[in-house]
Rosetta silent file (secondary structure, phi, psi, omega in degrees, C-alpha in Angstrom):
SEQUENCE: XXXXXXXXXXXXXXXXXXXXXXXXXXXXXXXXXXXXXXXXXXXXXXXXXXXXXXXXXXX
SCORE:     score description
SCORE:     0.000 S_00000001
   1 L     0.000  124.126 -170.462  -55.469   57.488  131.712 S_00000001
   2 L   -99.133 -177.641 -160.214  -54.566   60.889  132.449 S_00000001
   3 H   -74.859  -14.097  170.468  -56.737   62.865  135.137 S_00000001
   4 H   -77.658   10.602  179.339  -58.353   65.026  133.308 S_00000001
   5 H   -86.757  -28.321 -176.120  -60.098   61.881  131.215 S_00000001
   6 H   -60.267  -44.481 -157.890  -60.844   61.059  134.905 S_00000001
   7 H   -93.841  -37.273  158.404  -62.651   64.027  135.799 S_00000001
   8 H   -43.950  -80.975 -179.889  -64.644   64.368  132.264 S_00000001
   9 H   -15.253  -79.824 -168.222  -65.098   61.026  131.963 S_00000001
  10 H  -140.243   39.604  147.111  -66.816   59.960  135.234 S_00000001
  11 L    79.809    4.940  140.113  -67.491   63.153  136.883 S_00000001
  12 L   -20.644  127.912 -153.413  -64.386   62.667  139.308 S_00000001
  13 L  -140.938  -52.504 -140.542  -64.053   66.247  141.430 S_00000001
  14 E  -138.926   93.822  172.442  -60.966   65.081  143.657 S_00000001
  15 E   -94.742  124.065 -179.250  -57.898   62.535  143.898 S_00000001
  16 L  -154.128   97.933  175.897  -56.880   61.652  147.038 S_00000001
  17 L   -66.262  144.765  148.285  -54.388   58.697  148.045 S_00000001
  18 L  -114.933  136.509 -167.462  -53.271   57.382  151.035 S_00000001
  19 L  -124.032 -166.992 -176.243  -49.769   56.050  151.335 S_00000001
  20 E  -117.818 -178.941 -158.819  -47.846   55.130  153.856 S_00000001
  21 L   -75.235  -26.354  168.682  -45.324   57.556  156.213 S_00000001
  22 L   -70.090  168.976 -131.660  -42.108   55.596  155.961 S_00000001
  23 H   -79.081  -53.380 -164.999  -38.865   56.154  154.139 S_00000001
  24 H   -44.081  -41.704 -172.409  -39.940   52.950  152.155 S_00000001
  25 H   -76.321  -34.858  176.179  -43.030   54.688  150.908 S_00000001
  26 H     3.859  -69.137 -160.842  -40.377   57.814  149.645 S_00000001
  27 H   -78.558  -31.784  159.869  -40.624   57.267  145.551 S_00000001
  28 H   -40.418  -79.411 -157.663  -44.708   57.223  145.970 S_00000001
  29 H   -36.468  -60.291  168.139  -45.146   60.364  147.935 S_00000001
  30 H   -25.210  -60.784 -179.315  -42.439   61.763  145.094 S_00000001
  31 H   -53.789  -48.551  147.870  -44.586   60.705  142.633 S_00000001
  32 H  -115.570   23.934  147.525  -47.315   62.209  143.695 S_00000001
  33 H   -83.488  -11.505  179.151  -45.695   65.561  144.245 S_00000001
  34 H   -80.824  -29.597  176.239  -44.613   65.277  141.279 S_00000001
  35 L  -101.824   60.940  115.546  -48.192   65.377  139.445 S_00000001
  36 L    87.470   20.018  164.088  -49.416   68.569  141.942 S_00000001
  37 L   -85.355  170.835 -159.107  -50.784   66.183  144.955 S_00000001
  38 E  -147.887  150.650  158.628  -50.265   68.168  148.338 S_00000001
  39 E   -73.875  145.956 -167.704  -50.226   66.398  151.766 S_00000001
  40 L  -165.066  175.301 -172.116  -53.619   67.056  153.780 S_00000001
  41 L   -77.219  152.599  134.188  -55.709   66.044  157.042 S_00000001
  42 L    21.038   65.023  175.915  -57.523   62.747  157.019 S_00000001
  43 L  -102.985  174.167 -165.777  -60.116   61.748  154.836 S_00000001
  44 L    29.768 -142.330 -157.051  -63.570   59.792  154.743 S_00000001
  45 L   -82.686   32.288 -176.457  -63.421   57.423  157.756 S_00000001
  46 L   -81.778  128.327  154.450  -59.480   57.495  157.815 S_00000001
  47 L   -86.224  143.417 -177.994  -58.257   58.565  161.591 S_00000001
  48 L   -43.842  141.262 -174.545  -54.973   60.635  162.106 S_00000001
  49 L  -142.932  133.738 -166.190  -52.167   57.686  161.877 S_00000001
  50 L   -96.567   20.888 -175.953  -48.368   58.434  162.044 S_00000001
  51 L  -141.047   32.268  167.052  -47.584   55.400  159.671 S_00000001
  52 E  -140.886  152.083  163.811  -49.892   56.867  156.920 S_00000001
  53 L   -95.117  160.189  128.894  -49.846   59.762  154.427 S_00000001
  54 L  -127.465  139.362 -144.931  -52.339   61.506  153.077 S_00000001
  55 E  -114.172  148.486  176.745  -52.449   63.282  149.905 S_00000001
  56 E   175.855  138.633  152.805  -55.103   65.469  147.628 S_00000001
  57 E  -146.505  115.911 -159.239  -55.691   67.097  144.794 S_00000001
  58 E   -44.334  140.781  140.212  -58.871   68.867  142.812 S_00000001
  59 L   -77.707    0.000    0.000  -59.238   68.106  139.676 S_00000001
C-alpha cells in the first residue's frame, strides 16, 4: 500500500518510524531515506536514546 492510499484512505497526516542506531539497523534507515523519511527529535512518549533512530515524514 503506497502512502498516499495511507493518507486518503485513513486520514494519516504523518509517518514516523523508529529504528534502531546501529550499523545492523543500516539497510532500514536506507530504506527509509530512500522513500523521503528525514531523521528527527523524539516522538510521542519516546525519550532521547543513542541506540534508537528516529525518522519522519508528512504525508
Amino acid at each position: 500500500m503506497g502512502t498516499r492510499r495511507l493518507e486518503s484512505g485513513m486520514g494519516f497526516t504523518r509517518l514516523s518510524p523508529e529504528t534502531g542506531a546501529a550499523e545492523f539497523f543500516l539497510p532500514a534507515r536506507k530504506l527509509y531515506e530512500k522513500f523521503g523519511l528525514v531523521r528527527c527529535e523524539p516522538f510521542a512518549d519516546h525519550q532521547p536514546d543513542s541506540n534508537s533512530t528516529f525518522m519522519t515524514k508528512p504525508l
